[in-house]
C-alpha positions in Angstrom: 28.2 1.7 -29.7 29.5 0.9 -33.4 31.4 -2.3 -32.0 28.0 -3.2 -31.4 26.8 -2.4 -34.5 29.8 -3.9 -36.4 29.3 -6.9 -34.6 25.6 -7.2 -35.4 26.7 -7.2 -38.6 29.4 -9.9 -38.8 26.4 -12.1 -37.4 25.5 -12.5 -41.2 28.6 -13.2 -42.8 27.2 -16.8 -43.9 24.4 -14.9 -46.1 27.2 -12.1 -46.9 29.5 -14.8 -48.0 26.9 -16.9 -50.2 26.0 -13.2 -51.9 29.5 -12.6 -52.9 29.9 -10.2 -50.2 33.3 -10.1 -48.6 33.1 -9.6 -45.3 36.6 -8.0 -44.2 36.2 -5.0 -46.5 32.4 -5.0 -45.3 33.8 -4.1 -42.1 36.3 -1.7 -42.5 33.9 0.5 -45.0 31.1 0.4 -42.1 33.9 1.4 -39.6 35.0 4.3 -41.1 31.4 5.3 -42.1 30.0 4.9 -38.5 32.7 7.3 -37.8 32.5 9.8 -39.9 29.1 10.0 -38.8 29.5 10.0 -35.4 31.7 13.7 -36.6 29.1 14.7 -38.8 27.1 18.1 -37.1 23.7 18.1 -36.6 21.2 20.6 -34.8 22.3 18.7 -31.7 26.5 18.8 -31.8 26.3 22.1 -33.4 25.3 24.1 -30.8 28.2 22.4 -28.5 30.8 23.2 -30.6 30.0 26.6 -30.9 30.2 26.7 -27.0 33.3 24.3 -26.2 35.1 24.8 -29.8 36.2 21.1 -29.7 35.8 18.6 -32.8 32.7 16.9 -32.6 32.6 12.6 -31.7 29.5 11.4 -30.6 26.9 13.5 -32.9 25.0 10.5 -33.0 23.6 10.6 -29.3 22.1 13.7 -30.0 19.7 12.0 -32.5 19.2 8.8 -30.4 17.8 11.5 -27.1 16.0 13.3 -30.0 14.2 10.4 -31.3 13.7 8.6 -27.6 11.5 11.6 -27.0 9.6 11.6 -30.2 8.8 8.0 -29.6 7.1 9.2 -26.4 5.0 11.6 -27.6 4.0 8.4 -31.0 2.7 7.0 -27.6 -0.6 8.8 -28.6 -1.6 6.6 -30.9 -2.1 3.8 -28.2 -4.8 6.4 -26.0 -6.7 7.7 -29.4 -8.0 4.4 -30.2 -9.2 1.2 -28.3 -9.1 -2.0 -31.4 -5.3 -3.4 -31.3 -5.2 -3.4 -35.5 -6.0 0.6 -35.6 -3.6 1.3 -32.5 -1.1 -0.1 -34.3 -2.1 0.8 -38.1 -1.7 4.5 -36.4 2.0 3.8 -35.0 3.4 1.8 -38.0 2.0 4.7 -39.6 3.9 6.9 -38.3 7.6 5.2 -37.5 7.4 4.3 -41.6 7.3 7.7 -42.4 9.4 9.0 -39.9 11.8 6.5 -41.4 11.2 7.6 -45.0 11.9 11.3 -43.9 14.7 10.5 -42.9 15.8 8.1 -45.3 15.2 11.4 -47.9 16.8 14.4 -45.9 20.1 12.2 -45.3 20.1 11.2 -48.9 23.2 13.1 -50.1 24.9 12.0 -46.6 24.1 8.4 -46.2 21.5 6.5 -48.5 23.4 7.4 -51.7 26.7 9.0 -50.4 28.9 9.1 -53.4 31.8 10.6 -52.1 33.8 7.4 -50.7 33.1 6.6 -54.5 36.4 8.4 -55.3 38.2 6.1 -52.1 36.0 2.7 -53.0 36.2 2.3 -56.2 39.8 2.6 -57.5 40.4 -0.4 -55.2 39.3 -4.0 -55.7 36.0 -3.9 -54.0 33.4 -5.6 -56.3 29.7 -4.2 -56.5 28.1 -6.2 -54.3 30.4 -5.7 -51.2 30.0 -1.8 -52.2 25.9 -2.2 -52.0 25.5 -4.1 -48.9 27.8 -1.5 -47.1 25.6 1.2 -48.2 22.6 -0.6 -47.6 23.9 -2.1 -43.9 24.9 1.8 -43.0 21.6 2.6 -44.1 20.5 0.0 -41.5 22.8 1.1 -38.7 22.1 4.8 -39.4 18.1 4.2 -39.1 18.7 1.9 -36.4 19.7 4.9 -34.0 16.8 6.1 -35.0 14.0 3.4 -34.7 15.4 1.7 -31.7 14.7 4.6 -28.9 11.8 5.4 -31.1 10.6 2.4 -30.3 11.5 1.7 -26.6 8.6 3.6 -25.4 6.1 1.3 -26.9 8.2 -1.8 -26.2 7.9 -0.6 -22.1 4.2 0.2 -22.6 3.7 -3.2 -24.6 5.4 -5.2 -21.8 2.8 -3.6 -19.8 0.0 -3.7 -21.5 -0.6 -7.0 -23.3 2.5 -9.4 -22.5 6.1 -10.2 -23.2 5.2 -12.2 -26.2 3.7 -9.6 -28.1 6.3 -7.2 -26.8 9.1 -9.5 -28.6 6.7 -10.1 -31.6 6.2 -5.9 -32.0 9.9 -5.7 -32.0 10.5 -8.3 -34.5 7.8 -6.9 -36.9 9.0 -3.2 -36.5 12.4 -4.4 -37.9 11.0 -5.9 -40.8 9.4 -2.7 -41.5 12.5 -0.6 -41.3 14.1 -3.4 -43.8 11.4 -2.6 -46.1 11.0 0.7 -46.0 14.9 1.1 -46.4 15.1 -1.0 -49.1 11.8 -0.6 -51.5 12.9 3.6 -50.6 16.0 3.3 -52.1 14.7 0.2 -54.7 12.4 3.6 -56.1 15.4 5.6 -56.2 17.6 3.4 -57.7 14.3 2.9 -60.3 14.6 6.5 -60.9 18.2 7.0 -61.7 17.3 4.2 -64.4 14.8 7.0 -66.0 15.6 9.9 -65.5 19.2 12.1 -65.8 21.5 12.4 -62.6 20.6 15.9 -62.6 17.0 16.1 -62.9 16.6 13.2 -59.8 18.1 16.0 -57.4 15.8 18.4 -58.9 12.9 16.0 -58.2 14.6 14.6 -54.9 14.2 18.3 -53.6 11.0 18.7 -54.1 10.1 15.7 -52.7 12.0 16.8 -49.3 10.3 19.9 -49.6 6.3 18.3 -50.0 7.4 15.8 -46.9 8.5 18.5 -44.8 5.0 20.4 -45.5 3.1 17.4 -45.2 4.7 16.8 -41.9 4.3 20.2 -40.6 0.1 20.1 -41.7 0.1 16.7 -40.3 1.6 17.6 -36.9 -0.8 20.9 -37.2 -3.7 20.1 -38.9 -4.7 16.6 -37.7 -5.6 16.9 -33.9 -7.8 19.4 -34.9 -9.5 17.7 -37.8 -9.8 14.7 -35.7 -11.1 16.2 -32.4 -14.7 15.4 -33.0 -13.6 12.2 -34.7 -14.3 8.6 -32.8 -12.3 6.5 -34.6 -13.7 3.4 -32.8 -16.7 3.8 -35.4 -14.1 3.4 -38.0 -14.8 -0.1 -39.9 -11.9 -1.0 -41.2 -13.0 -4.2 -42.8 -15.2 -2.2 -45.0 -12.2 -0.6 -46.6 -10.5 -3.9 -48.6 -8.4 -1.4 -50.2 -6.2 -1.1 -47.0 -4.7 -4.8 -47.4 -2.4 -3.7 -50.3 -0.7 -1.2 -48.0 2.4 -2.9 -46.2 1.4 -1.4 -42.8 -1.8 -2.8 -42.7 0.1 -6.3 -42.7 2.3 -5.8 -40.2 -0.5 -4.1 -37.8 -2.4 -7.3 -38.8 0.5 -9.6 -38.3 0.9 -8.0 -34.5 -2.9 -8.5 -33.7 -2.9 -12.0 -34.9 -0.5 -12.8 -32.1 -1.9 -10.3 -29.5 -5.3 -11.3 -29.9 -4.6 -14.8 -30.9 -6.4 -14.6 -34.8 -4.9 -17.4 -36.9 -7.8 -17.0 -39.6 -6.4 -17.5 -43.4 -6.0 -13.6 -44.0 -4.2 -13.3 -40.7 -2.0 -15.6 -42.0 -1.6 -14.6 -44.9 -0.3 -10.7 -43.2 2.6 -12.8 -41.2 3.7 -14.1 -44.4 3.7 -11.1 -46.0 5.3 -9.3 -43.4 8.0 -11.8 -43.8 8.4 -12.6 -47.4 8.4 -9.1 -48.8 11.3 -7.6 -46.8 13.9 -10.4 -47.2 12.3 -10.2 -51.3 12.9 -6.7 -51.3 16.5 -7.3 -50.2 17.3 -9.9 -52.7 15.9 -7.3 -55.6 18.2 -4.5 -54.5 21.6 -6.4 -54.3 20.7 -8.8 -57.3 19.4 -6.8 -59.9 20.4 -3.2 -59.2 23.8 -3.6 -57.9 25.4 -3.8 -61.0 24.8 -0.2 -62.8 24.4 1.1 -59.1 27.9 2.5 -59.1 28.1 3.5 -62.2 25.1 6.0 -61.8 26.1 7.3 -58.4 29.7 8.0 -60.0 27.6 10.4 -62.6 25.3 11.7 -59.3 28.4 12.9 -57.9 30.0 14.6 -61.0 29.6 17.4 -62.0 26.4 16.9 -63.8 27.2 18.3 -67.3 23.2 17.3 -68.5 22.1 20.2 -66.5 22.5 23.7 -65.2 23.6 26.4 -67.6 21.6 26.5 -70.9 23.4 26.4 -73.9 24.4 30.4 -75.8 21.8 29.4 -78.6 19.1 28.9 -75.9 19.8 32.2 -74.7 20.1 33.8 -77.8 17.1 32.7 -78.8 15.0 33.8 -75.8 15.7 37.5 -75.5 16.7 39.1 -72.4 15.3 36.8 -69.5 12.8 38.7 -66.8 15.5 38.8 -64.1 17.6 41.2 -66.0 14.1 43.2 -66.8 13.4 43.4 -63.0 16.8 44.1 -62.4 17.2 47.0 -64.9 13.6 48.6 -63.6 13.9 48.3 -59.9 17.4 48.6 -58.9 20.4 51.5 -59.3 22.2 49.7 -62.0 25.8 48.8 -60.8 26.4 46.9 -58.1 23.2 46.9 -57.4 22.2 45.0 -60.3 24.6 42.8 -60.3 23.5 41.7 -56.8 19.8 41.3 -57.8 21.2 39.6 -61.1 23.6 36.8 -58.9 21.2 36.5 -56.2 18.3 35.7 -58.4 20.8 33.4 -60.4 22.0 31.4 -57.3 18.6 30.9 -55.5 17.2 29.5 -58.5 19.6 26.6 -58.8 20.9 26.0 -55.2 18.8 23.0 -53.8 19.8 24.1 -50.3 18.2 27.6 -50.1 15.0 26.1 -52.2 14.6 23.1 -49.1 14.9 25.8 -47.0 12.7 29.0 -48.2 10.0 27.2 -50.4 8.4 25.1 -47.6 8.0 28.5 -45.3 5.8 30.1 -48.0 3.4 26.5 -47.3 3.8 26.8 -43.7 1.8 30.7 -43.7 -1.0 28.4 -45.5 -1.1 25.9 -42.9 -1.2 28.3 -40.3 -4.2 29.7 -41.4 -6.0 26.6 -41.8 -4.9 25.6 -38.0 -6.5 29.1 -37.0 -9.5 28.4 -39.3 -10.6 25.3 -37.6 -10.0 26.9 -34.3 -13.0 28.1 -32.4 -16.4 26.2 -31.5 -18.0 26.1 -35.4 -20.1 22.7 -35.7 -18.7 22.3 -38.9 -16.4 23.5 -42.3 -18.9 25.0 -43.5 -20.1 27.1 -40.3 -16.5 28.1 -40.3 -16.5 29.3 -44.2 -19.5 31.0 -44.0 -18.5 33.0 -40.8 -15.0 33.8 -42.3 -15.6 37.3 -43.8 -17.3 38.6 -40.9 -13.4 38.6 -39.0 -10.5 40.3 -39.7 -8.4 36.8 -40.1 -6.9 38.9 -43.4 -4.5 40.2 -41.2 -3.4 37.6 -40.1 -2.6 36.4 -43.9 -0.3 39.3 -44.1 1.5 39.9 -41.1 2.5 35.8 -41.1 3.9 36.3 -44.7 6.9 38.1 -43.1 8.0 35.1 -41.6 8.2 33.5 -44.8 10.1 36.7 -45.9 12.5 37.2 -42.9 13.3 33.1 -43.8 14.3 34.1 -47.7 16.4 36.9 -46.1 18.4 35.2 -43.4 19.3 32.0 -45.5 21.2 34.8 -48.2 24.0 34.8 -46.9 24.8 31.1 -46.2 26.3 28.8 -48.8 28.4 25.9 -49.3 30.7 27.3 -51.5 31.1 30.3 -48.7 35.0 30.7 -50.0 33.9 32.2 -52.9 33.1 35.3 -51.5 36.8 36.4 -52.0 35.4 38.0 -54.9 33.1 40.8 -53.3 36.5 42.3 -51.3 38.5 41.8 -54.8 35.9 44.1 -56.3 36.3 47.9 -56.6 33.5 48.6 -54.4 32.6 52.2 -52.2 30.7 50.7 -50.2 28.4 47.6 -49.5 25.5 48.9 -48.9 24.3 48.2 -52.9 25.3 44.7 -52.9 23.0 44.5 -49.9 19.9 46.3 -51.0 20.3 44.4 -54.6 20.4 40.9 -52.4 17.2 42.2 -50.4 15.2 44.0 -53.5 16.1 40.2 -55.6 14.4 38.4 -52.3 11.8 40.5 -52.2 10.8 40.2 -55.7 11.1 36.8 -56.0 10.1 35.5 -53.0 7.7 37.7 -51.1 5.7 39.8 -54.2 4.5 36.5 -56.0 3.5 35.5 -52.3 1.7 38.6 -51.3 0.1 39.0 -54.6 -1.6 35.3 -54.2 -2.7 36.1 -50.5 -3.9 39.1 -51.9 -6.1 37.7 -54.0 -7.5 35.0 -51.8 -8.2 37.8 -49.3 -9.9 40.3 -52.2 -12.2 36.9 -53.4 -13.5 36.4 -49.6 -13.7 40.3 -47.8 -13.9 42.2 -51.3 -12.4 45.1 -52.3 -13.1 47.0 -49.0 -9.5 45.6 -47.8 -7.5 47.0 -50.3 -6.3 49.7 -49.0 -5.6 47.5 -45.6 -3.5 45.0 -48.5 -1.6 48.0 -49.7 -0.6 49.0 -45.3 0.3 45.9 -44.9 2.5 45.4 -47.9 4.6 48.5 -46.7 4.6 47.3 -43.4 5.7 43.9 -43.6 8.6 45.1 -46.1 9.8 47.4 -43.9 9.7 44.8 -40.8 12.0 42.8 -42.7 14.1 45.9 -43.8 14.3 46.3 -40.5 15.4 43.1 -39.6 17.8 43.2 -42.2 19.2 46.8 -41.1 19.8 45.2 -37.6 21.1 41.5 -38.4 22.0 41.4 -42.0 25.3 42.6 -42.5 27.5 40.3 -45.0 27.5 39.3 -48.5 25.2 36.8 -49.9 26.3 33.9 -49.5 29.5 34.6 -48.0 29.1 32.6 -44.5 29.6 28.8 -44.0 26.0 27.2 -43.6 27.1 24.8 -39.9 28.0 28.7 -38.5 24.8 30.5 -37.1 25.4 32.9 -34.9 25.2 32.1 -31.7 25.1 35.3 -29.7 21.9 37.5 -29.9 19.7 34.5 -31.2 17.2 34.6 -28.2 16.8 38.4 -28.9 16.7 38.4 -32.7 14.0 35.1 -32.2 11.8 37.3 -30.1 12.4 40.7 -32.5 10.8 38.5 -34.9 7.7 37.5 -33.1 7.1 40.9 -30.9 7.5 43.1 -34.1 4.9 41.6 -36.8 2.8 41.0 -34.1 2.7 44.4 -32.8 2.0 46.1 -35.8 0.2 43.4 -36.9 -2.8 44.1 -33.6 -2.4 47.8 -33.9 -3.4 47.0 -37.6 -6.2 44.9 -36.7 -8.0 47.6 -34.3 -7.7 50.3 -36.7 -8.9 47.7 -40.1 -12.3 49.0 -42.1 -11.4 52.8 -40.6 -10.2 53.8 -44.2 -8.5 57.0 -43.0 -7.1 55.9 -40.3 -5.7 52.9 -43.0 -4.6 56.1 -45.3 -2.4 57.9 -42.4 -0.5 55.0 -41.1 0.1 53.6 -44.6 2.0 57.1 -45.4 3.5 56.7 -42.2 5.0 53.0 -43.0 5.7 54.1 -46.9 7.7 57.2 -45.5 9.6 54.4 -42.6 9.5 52.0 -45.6 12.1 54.7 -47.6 13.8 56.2 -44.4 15.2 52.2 -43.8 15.8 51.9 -47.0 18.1 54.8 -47.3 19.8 54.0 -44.1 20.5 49.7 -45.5 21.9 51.2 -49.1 24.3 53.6 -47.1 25.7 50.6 -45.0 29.8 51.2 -44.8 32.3 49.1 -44.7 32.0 49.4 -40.5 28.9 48.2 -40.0 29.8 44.6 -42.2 30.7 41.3 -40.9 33.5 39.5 -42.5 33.2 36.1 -39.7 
C-alpha cells in the first residue's frame, strides 16, 4: 500500500520540481515515514501484540477498518434530510472535523513531528523538500483515513444519483481534505509565530481536550436535540452567513452538478472550492516554509521558556497550596512526598490532563443526555419537572467514573524508567506512596468536582439533600478505594503507557459499572428517608476507613513491578 502511495506522489514531481522540491529525497523521507507508521501502536495493533508478542507492521489497517465503519454509520446524514445541499452540508460537516480531530490528536506524531529533525536537518535537505514531506505525509496519513471513510457514500452515490456525481463527490472531498490539512496546520504554523514553543502545547492540549468533549456531546447530545427537528423546514438561503464557511461551497459545488444549477453563486462555489485549496497550498510552502524548521527545532527542545518557575518566583509566593494540603491531610513522609510529586507531575504532564480533564465534561454530558430523555414537550417542561426526581444521584454516583479515570492513568507515564527511584528509596513499605498518590487524586481531581456538583444539586433540590451529598461523597470514595485496593498496585507512574493489562480487563470493566451502580439504586430507594441516609452514611464512613487502613498497609507482596 505505500508503493501506492509513493507512487501517487511521484505523479507531481513537475510541480515538486518547479517549487524547489527535490524529488529523490521527497521519496526516501515519505518511505521511511509510511513505515514507521505502519510500526507505530494504536488501540487496534495493541491489543495483538499483547496476544501474539510480535513487532507490529501493518498498524495502519487497523485505522482504515476503523474508519470504513465510521463512514457507514456518516451514512445518516443522507436519511435525516431530503434537499441534496443540506445532505451534504451535514456530511462535509462531519468528514472536516473528523479530519481536524485527527489532524490535532496525531500532532506530536505526524503533522509536526520533530523528531526526524535531528536525522533531516544535519544533511543537505533544503526547507522546502522538508515541508512538502511533512505536508505529503500529512496527505497520505489522512488519506487512510478519508478514503474508506468515504467509500460508503461513493457506493450509495453511484446508487443514488449517478456516476457523474459520484466522480464529482470524490474530487470535491479531496479538495476538502487539502484544505483542511493545510489552513489546520497554516493556523498552527500562525501560532508558533505568536506565541512561545511551550505555551502552543499548553494551548494545543486544551484544544484536544475541548474537541474530544465536543465530540462526545455531539455524538450524545444531538439525536436527541434533533428528534423533534424537521430539518426540511430549514431555509438555508435565509442564512447568507453560511457562504463564508468552506463547507457550504463545496456542498454547493456538488449540488450544482447533481442537480444541474449553473446560476452565478453556484459558480462562484466551484471556484472557490478550487482556488482556495491549491491557494492555501502555495501560502504554506511559500511563506511559512522558511522559519518552519527553525520553530519546530525549539518545539522539540527542551523548552527552556517554560516549566519550572524561577527561585525568586517561589520565594516570593510563600508556600504553595499543594504543600498546605499535603502537610494537613497526609502522614508526612512518604506520604507527602507522594501527594507533593503526584500533584507536581499531573499538573504539567499534557498526557494525563488529555486524559482525566475531558472525563470530568463527560459526567456533565451525561446528565444532559438523561435530561432530555423522557416524553417532556419541551426544555422547559423538563426544568421545571427536575426537582421533583431523584436525578441528584445520578450526579454523584457518575462522578466516580471521572474519579476511577484520575486513578487508573497514575501509574502510566512516558518516562516510566524513572521509577528506579522508588526501589532505590529506604522505604518499609509501599503502602504510603500509594495512599499519598490516591489522597493527591482525590484532592485535586474529585473534591473540586464534587464540590461543583454539589452545588448545582443544593441550587435545584435544596438543602434537603445534604445529608444524601455527604453519603454519597463517602461512598463514591470508597468505591474507588476499592477499586484501587483491588487493581492499583504500582508506583505512580512507574508503567509504560502502550502496556494495559490485558488480563482481568472484562472483569475490572464490569466491577466498574456493577459497583456505582449498585450502591448507587440502593441509594436512590432509600433518598429523602433522612435516618435511613444517617445509618448507611456511618456505615460507608466506617468501610471508607476500614479500606483505607487495609491500601496504606499494602506490602511489598501485594505490588506489581511489570
Amino acid at each position: 500500500m505505500n508503493k501506492f502511495f509513493l507512487y501517487l506522489v511521484s505523479l507531481f514531481n513537475p510541480v515538486w520540481k518547479r517549487l524547489g522540491v527535490d524529488v529523490e529525497q521527497l521519496r526516501a523521507i515519505l518511505e521511511v515515514k509510511l513505515m514507521m507508521d505502519d510500526r507505530r501502536p494504536n488501540a487496534y495493533t495493541q491489543a495483538r501484540q499483547q496476544q501474539k508478542k510480535k513487532p507490529i507492521k501493518y498498524g495502519s489497517w487497523g485505522v482504515i477498518i476503523m474508519s470504513f465503519v465510521m463512514g457507514i454509520f456518516y451514512l445518516y446524514a443522507f436519511f435525516i434530510a431530503k434537499d441534496h445541499f443540506l445532505q451534504m452540508l451535514i456530511w462535509f460537516s462531519l468528514f472536516m472535523m473528523m479530519m481536524s480531530t485527527t489532524l490535532i490528536a496525531d500532532f506530536t506524531s505526524v503533522l509536526i513531528d520533530v523528531k526526524d529533525n535531528f536525522v533531516i536537518l544535519p544533511k543537505p535537505v533544503n526547507d522546502k523538500t522538508v515541508v512538502v514531506s511533512r505536508m505529503m505525509h500529512i496527505v497520505i496519513h489522512i488519506s487512510k483515513i478519508v478514503v474508506p471513510m468515504m467509500l460508503p457514500v461513493l457506493v450509495f452515490l453511484l446508487v443514488e444519483t449517478g456516476v457523474i456525481s459520484a466522480i464529482w463527490f470524490v474530487i470535491l472531498a479531496f479538495l476538502l481534505c487539502i484544505l483542511s490539512i493545510f489552513l489546520i496546520n497554516a493556523v498552527y504554523l500562525v501560532a508558533l509565530q505568536l506565541t512561545t514553543p511551550q505555551r502552543f502545547k499548553e494551548l494545543l492540549n486544551y484544544i484536544q481536550m475541548i474537541l474530544s468533549i465536543s465530540i462526545f456531546a455531539i455524538v450524545y447530545l444531538a439525536p436527541r436535540m434533533l428528534k423533534n427537528v424537521n430539518l426540511d423546514d430549514i431555509k438555508l438561503a435565509d442564512h447568507t452567513w453560511l457562504n463564508l464557511i468552506p463547507i457550504t461551497w463545496f456542498a454547493g459545488a456538488w449540488q450544482a452538478v447533481t442537480d444541474g444549477i449553473y446560476t452565478p453563486q453556484y459558480l462562484i462555489f466551484i471556484a472557490l472550492s478550487f482556488i482556495v485549496p491549491f491557494a492555501s497550498l502555495w501560502l504554506v510552502i511559500k511563506v511559512f516554509a522558511p522559519s518552519f524548521n527553525r520553530k519546530l527545532a525549539m518545539l522539540g527542545g527542551s523548552g527552556t521558556d517554560g516549566g519550572l518557575p524561577s527561585p525568586a518566583a517561589v520565594a516570593s509566593s510563600g508556600t504553595p497550596w499543594y504543600k498546605r494540603f499535603a502537610r494537613l491531610l497526609t502522614n508526612g513522609g512518604h506520604e507527602q512526598l507522594s501527594f507533593e510529586l503526584v500533584w507536581l507531575i499531573t499538573g504539567r504532564s499534557r498526557e494525563f490532563k488529555l486524559k482525566v480533564y475531558p472525563s470530568l465534561a463527560y459526567v456533565v454530558i451525561y446528565f444532559i443526555y438523561f435530561f432530555f430523555t423522557g416524553k417532556h414537550a419541551s426544555v422547559g417542561e423538563a426544568w421545571k419537572q427536575l426537582p421533583e426526581t431523584k436525578m441528584f444521584v445520578f450526579l454523584i454516583y457518575s462522578s466516580s467514573f471521572a474519579f476511577i479515570t484520575a486513578i487508573s492513568n497514575l501509574v502510566y507515564s512516558d518516562k516510566y524508567k524513572s521509577a528506579w527511584v522508588y526501589f532505590a528509596a529506604p522505604l518499609d513499605s509501599p503502602g504510603p506512596l500509594l495512599m499519598g498518590a490516591f489522597k493527591a487524586s482525590l484532592v485535586k481531581f474529585f473534591v473540586p468536582f464534587y464540590l461543583l456538583l454539589s452545588a448545582f444539586s443544593l441550587w435545584v433540590w435544596g438543602l434537603k439533600i445534604l445529608p444524601d451529598l455527604a453519603l454519597g461523597f463517602f461512598n463514591v470514595v470508597a468505591i474507588n478505594l476499592c477499586f484501587a485496593f483491588l487493581y492499583l498496585r504500582r508506583f505512580p507512574f512507574s508503567a509504560e503507557l502502550n502496556i494495559k493489562q490485558s488480563a482481568g480487563t472484562f472483569i475490572k470493566g464490569m466491577l466498574i459499572l456493577i459497583i456505582p451502580f449498585t450502591i448507587g439504586l440502593g441509594h436512590y430507594f432509600i433518598a429523602g428517608y433522612i435516618w435511613l441516609v444517617a445509618i448507611f452514611g456511618l456505615m460507608s464512613f466506617a468501610a471508607l476507613y476500614l479500606l483505607y487502613t487495609k491500601y496504606r498497609e499494602t506490602g511489598w507482596e501485594r505490588l506489581e513491578t511489570n
